[in-house]
DRENKERO-941977 format. One record per residue (C-alpha): residue in one letter; x, z, y. Coordinates in Angstrom, 1 decimal, always signed. Layout:
<babas>
(A,(X,Z,Y)) ...
</babas>
This chain:
<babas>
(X,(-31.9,+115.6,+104.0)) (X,(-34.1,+118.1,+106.1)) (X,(-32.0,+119.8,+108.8)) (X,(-33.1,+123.3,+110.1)) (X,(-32.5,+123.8,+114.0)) (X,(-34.1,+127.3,+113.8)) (X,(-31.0,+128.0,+112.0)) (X,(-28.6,+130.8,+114.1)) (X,(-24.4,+129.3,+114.2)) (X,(-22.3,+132.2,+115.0)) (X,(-20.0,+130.2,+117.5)) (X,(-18.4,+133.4,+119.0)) (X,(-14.9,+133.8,+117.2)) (X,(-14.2,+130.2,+117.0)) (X,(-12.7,+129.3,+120.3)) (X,(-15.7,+127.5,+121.5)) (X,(-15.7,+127.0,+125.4)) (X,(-19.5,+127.6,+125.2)) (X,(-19.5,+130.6,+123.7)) (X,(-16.5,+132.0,+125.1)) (X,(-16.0,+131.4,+128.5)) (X,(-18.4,+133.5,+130.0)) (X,(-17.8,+136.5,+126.9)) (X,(-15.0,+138.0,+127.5)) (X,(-13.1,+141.3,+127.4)) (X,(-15.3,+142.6,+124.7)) (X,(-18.6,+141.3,+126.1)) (X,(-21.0,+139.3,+123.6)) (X,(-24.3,+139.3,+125.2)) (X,(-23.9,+136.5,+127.2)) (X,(-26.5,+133.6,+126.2)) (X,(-24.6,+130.3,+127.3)) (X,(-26.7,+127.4,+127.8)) (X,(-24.4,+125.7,+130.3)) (X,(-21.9,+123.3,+129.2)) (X,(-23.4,+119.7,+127.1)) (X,(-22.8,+121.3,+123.7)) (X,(-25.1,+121.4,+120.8)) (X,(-25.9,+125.0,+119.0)) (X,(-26.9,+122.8,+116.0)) (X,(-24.7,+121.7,+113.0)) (X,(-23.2,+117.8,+112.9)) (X,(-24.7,+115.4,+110.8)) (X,(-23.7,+116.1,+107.2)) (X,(-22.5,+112.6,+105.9)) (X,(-20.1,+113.4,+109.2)) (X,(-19.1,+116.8,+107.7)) (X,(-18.4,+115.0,+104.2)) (X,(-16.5,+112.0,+105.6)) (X,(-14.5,+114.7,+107.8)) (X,(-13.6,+117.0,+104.6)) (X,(-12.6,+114.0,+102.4)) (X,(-10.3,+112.9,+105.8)) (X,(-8.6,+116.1,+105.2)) (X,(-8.2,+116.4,+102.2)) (X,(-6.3,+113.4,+102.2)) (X,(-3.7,+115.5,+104.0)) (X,(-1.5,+113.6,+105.9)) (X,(-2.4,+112.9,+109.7)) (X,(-0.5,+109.9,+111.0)) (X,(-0.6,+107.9,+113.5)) (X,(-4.3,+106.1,+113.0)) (X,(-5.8,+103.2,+113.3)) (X,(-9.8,+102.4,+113.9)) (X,(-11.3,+101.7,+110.6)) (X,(-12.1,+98.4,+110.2)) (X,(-15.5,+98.1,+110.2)) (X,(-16.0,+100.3,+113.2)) (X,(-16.6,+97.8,+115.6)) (X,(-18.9,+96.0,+113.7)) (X,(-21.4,+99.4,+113.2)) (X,(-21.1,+100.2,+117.1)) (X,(-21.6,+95.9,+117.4)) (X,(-24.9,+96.2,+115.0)) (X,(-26.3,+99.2,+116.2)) (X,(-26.3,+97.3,+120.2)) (X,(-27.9,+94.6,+118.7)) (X,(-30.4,+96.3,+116.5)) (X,(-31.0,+99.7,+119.2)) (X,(-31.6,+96.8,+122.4)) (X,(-30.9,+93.3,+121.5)) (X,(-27.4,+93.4,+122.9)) (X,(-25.0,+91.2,+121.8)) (X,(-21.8,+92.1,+121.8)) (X,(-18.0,+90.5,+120.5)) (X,(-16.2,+93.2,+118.5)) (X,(-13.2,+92.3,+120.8)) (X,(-15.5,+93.7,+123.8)) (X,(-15.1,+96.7,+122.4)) (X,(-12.3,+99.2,+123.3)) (X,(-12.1,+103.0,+121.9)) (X,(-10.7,+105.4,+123.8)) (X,(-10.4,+109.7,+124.3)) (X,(-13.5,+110.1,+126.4)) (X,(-16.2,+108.5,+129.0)) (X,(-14.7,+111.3,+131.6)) (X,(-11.4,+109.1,+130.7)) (X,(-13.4,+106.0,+130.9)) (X,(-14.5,+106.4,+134.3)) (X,(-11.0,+107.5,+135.9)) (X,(-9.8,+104.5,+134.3)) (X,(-12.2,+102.0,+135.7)) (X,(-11.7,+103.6,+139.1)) (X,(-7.9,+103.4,+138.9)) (X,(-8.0,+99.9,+137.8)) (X,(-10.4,+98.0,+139.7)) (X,(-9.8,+97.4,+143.7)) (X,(-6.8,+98.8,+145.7)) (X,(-6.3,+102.5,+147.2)) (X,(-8.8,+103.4,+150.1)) (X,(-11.6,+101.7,+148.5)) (X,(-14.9,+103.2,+148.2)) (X,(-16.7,+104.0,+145.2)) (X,(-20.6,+104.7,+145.2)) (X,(-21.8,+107.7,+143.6)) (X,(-25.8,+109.0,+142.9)) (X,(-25.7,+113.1,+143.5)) (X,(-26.5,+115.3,+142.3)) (X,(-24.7,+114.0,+139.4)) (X,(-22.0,+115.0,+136.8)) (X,(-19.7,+116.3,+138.8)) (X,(-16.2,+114.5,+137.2)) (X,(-18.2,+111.3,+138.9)) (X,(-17.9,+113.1,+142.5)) (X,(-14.1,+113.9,+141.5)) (X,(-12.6,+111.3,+140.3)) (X,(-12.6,+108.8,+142.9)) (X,(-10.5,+111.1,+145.2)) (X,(-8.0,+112.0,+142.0)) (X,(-7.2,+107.6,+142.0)) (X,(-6.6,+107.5,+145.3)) (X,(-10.4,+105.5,+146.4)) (X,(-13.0,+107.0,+149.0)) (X,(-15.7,+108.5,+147.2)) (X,(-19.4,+107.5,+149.2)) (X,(-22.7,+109.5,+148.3)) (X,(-26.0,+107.6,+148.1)) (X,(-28.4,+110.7,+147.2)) (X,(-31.3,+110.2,+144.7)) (X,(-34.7,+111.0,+146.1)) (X,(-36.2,+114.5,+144.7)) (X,(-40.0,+113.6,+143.9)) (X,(-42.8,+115.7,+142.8)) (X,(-42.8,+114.3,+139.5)) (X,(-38.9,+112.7,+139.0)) (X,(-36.0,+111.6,+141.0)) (X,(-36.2,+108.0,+142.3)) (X,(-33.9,+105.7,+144.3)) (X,(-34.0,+104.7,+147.6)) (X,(-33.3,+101.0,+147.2)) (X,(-32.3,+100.5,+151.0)) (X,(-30.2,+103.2,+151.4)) (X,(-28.5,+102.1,+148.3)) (X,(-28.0,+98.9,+149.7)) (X,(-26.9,+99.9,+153.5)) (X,(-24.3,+102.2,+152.0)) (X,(-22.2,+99.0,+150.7)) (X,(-19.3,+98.0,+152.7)) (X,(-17.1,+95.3,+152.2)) (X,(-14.2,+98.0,+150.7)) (X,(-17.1,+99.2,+148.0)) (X,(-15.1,+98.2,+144.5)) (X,(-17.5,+99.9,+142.2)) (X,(-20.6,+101.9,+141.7)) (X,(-19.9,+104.5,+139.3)) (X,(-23.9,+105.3,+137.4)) (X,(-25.2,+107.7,+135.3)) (X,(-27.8,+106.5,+133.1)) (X,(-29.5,+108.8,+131.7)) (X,(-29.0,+110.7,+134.4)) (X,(-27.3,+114.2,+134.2)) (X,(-28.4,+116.5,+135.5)) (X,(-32.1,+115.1,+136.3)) (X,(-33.0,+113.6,+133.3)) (X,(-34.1,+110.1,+134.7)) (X,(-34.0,+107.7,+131.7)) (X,(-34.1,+104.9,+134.5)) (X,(-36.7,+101.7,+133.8)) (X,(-35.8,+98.0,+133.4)) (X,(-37.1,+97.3,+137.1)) (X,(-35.2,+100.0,+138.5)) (X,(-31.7,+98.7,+137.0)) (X,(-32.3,+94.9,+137.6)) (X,(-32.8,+96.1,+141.1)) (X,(-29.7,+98.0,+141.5)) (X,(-27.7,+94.7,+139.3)) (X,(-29.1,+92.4,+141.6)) (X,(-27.6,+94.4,+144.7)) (X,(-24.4,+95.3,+142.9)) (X,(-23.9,+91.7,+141.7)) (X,(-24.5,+90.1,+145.6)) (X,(-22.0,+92.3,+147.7)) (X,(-19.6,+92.3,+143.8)) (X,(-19.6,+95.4,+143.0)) (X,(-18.8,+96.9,+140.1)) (X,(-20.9,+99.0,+137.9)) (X,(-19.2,+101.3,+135.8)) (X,(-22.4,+102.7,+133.8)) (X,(-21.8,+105.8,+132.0)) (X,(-24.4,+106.0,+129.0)) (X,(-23.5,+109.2,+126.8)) (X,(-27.0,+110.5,+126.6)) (X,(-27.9,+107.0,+125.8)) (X,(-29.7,+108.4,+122.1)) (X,(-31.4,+111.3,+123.5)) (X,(-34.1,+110.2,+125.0)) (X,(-37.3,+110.9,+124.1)) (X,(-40.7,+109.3,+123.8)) (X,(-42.3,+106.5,+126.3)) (X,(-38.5,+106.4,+128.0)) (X,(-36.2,+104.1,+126.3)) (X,(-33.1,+103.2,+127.3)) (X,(-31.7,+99.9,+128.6)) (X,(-28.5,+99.7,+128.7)) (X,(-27.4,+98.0,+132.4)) (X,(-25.0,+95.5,+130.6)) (X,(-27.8,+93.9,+128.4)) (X,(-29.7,+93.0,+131.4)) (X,(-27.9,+89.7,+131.5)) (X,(-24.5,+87.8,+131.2)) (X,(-24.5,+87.6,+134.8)) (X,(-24.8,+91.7,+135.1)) (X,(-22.6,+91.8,+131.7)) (X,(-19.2,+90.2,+133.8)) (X,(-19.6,+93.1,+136.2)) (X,(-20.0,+95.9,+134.2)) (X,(-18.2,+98.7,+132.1)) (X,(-20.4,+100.8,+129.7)) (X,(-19.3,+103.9,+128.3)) (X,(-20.6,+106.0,+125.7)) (X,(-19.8,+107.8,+122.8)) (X,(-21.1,+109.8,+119.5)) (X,(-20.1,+113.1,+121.3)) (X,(-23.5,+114.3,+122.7)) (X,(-25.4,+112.5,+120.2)) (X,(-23.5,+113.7,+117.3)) (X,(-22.5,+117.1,+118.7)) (X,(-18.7,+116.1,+118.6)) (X,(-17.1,+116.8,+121.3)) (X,(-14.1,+118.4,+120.5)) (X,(-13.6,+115.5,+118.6)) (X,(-12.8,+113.1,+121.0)) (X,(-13.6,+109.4,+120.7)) (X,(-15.6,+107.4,+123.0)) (X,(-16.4,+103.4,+123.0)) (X,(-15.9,+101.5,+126.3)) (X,(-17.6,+97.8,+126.1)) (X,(-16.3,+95.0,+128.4)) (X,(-17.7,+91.7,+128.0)) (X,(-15.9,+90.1,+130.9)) (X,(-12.4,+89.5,+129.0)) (X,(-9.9,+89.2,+132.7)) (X,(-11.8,+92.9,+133.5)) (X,(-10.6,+94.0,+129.9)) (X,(-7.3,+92.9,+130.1)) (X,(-7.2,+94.6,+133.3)) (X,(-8.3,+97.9,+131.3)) (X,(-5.9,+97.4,+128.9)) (X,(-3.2,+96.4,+131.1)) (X,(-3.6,+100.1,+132.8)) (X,(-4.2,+101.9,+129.6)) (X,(-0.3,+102.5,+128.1)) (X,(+1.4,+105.3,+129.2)) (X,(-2.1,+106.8,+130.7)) (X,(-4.3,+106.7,+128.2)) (X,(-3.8,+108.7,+124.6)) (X,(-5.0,+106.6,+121.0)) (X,(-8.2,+108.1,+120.1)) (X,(-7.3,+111.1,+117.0)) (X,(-7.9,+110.0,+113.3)) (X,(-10.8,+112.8,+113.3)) (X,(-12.2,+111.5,+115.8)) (X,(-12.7,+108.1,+114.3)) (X,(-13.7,+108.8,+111.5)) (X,(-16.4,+110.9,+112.7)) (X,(-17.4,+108.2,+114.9)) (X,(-17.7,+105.6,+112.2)) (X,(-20.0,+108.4,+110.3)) (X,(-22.1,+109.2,+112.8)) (X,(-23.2,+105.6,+114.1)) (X,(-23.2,+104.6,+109.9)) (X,(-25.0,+107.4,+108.5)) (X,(-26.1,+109.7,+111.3)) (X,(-29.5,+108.1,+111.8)) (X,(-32.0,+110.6,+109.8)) (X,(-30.0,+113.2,+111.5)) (X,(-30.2,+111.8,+114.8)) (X,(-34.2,+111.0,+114.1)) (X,(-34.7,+115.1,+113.5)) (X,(-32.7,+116.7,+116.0)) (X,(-34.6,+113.8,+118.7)) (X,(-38.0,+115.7,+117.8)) (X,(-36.5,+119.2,+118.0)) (X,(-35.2,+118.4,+121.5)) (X,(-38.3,+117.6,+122.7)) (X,(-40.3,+120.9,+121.1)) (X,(-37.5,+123.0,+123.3)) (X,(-38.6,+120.6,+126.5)) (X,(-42.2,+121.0,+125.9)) (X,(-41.5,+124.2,+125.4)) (X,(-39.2,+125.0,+128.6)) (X,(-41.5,+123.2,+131.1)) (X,(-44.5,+125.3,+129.7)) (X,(-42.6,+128.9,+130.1)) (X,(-41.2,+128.2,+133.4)) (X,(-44.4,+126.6,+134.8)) (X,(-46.1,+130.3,+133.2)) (X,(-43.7,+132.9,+133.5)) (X,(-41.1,+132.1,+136.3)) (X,(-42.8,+131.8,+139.5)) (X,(-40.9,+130.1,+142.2)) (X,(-38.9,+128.0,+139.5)) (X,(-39.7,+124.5,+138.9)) (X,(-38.6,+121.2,+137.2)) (X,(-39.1,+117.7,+136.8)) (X,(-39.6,+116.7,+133.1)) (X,(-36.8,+115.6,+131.5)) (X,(-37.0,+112.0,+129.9)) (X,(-34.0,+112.2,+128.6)) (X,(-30.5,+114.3,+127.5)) (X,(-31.2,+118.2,+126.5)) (X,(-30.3,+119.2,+130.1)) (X,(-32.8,+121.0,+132.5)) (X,(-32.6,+120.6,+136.0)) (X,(-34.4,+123.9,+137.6)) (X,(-35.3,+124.2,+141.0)) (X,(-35.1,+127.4,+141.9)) (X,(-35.1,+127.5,+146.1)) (X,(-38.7,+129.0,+146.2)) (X,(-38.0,+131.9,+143.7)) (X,(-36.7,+134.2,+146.4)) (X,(-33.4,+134.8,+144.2)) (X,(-30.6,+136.2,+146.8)) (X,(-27.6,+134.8,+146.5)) (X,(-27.5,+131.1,+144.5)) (X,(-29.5,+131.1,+141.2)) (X,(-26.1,+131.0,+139.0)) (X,(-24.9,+133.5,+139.7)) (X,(-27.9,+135.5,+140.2)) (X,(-29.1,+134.7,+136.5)) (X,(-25.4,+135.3,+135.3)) (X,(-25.2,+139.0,+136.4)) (X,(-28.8,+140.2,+136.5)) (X,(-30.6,+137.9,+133.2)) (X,(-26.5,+137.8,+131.3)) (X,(-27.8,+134.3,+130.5)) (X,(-25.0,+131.5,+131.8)) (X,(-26.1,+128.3,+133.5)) (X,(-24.4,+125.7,+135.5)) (X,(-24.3,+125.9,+138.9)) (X,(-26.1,+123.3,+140.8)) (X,(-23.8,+123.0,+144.3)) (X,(-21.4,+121.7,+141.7)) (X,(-23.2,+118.6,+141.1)) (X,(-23.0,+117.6,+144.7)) (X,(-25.2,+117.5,+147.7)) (X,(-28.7,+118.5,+146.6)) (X,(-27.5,+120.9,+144.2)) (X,(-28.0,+123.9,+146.5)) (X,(-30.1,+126.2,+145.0)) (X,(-30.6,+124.6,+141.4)) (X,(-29.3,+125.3,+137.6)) (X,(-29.1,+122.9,+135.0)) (X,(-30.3,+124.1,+131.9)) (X,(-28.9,+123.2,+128.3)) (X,(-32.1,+123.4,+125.7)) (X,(-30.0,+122.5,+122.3)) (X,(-30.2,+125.6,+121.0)) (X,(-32.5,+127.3,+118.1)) (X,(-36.1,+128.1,+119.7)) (X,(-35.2,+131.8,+119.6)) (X,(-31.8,+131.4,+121.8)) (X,(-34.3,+129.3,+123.5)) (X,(-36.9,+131.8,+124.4)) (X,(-34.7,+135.1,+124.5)) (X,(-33.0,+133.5,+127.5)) (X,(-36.0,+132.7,+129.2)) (X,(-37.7,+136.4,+128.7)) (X,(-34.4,+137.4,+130.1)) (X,(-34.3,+135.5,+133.1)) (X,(-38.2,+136.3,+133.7)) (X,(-37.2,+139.4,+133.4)) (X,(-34.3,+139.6,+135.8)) (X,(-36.8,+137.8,+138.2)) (X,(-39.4,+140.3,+138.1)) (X,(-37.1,+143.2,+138.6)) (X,(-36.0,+141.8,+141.6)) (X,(-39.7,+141.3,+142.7)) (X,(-40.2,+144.7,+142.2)) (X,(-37.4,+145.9,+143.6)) 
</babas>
């Protein structure tokens, strides 16, 4: 089946967060391209497996379908040679859940958890919600890409650092980090024992030349001190849906996990499994299309900005469908959200929220058609040379 991106959704009217959040009291003409949400329509084997769910009509209590764990198990070992038990493999609400779990459950109150700003900014939250010290280790803003200082990674380890809490992709910079870079990072984590709770939601968007490695499949050693997390949501654009897979190959780490999970931790929703076991079945031709689209909008982002919106720069994305613009030499008064909010109507996330080295950035969400795409961009050049003029 060909799939037509070009193709306009009306998502106003249909209680999306996206759309509605920043449209409200009667005003449409916001352009969001803000939250980690998809413009596009899911996969359609997903759609069909979702109707025939309903039309079955009765929504019990669920269980994962049985062969579930063997796709997600398959698709490791066929997408990067990892080899995982199905009993390694737990499902749960969300990788935001994930995290908060693996944070509650590992170490004792006080500790300190490492976390990479700017960076999604539930990672900078949810240490302080469970109680543990939250400690910043800043990536290194390049000319070309974010890197890591390796040393400053290291020196920021204390003998009360539980876990390391990595985003890989990276949101919001786009990093799709290589090989060397992880084993590097293991290799630290794995001398002082650290934990790595890596979270890999973007892990199937990423585009060409940058493939992912997930930080568990580096080796068994690195396997026993990591939880990966990761789910159909962004890949599949199903969000709302709900069901994420958490692997842990160290089996006294995932009884831990379990141990902590009743009473905390909802079941995953029928609809949510059996979208999952769509997706990661059948989703692949979908998945193949909307990779190639994604990278058109990129190509297409980094040209206009570079051309039309002087002051405004950004690294290239190698991965998610997230833009990370630089916008502290555009002379905007005020910080860029907001600026580009009331003056362009086009909503973007602010950058202070992803921590320190935020100030002064937006992250851009290109997963849209190529006209949302480019009316938002005229808009904001717009906006931009008014105030140059002004």
């Amino acid at each position: 089946m060909i799939y037509d991106f070009d193709q306009p959704i009306e998502r106003r009217g249909t209680d999306s967060i996206k759309w509605q959040l920043f449209n409200r009291e009667g005003n449409e003409d916001v352009l969001p391209l803000w939250v980690a949400d998809m413009d596009f329509v899911s996969p359609e084997p997903m759609i069909q497996a979702l109707q025939q769910r309903v039309a079955h009509g009765v929504f019990g209590y669920g269980l994962p379908p049985g062969e579930l764990r063997e796709v997600i198990q398959g698709r490791l070992a066929t997408l990067y040679g990892w080899h995982v038990e199905t009993d390694d493999i737990l499902l749960i609400p969300g990788v935001v859940t994930g995290f908060n779990l693996v944070c509650y459950a590992v170490g004792q109150p006080g500790d300190e958890v490492l976390v990479e700003p700017p960076v999604y900014p539930p990672m900078l939250s949810a240490p302080g919600d469970l109680g543990r010290r939250r400690k910043l280790v800043p990536l290194v803003e390049g000319e070309e890409r974010y890197e890591r200082d390796m040393d400053a990674f290291e020196a920021a380890i204390t003998e009360r650092t539980a876990t390391f809490l990595l985003c890989s992709p990276h949101n919001p910079v786009g990093r799709v980090f290589e090989r060397e870079e992880l084993e590097r990072v293991a290799e630290i984590c794995l001398r002082h024992d650290v934990l790595i709770c890596s979270d890999e939601i973007h892990c199937d968007l990423v585009f060409k030349d940058h493939p992912h490695t997930p930080t568990a499949a580096l080796s068994p050693e690195v396997a026993a001190q990591t939880v990966t997390l990761f789910a159909p949501s962004k890949t599949y654009n199903v969000p709302g849906l709900a069901c994420s897979v958490c692997v842990v190959q160290n089996p006294e780490l995932r009884a831990r996990l379990e141990a902590t999970v009743p009473g905390l931790v909802g079941h995953v929703n029928v609809m949510g499994l059996t979208a999952a076991l769509a997706a990661y079945r059948d989703g692949q031709n979908w998945l193949d299309q909307v990779l190639v689209y994604l990278e058109g909008n990129r190509d297409y982002l980094l040209e206009y900005v570079a051309s039309f919106l002087p002051g405004v720069r950004c690294c290239k994305p190698e991965g998610t469908y997230l833009a990370w613009l630089d916008c502290r030499a555009a002379a905007i008064p005020g910080n860029p959200h907001t600026f580009f909010l009331e003056r362009a109507r086009v909503a973007l996330n602010e950058g202070a929220d992803f921590g320190p080295g935020g100030e002064g950035f937006v992250r851009l969400n290109f997963a849209c058609p190529r006209a949302v795409l480019t009316q938002a961009l005229e808009r904001m050049r717009e906006a931009l040379d008014a105030e140059r003029a002004a």
